[in-house]
C-alpha positions in Angstrom: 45.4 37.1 50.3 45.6 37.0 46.3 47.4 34.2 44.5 48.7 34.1 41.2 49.0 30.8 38.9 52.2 29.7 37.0 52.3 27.2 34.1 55.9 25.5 33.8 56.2 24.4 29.8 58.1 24.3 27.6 57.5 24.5 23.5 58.6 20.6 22.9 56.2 19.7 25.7 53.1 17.8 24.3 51.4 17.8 27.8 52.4 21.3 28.3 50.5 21.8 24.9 47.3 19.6 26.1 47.2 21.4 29.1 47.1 25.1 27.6 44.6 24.4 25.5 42.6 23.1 28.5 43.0 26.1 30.0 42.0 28.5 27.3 38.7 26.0 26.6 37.8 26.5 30.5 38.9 30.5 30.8 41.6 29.7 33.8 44.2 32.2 33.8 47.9 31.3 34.0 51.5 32.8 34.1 53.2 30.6 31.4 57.0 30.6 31.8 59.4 29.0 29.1 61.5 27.0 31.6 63.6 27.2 28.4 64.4 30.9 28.8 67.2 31.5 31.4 64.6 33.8 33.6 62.3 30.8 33.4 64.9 28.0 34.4 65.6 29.8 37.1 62.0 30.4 38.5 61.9 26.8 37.9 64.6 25.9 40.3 63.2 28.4 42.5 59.7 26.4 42.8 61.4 23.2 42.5 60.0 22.1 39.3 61.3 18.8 38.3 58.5 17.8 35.1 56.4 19.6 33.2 53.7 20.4 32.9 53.5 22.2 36.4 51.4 24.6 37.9 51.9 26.3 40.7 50.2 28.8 42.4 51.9 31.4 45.1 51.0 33.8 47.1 51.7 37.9 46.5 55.4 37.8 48.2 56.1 34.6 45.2 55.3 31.7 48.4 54.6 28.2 47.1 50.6 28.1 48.1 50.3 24.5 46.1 51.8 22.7 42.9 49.9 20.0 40.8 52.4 18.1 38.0 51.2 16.6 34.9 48.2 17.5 33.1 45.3 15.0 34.4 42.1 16.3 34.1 40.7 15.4 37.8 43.9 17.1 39.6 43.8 20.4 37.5 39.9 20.7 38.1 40.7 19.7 42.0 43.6 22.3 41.8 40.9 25.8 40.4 38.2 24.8 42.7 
């Protein structure tokens, strides 16, 4: 089964900023969606996110596999292992 990873932000998000740039500095790949944009608000309702910064990663038919909220360090390293 391959799973892809989606990053909930949006651009007044400080965390959502934080947690990008983490990211980048540790080469994980994610999906960011705007939840600002009307197709990301709604993937957002889809997936139940309710604060941001959230990732989420689902399965290849869009399934919820597992979500982590927030950007702490232990949680996002717990959630690419």
């Amino acid at each position: 089964m391959t799973s892809k990873v989606l990053l909930f932000t949006s651009p007044t998000c400080n965390p959502c900023k934080a947690l990008k740039a983490y990211l980048a500095t540790n080469s994980h790949d994610a999906d960011e969606i705007n939840i600002e944009s009307p197709a990301g608000h709604q993937q957002s309702r889809m997936y139940r996110v309710r604060s941001l910064p959230t990732l989420v990663r689902v399965d290849d038919q869009g399934g919820l596999i597992e979500s982590v909220v927030g950007f702490n360090v232990p949680s996002v390293k717990q959630f690419f292992s």
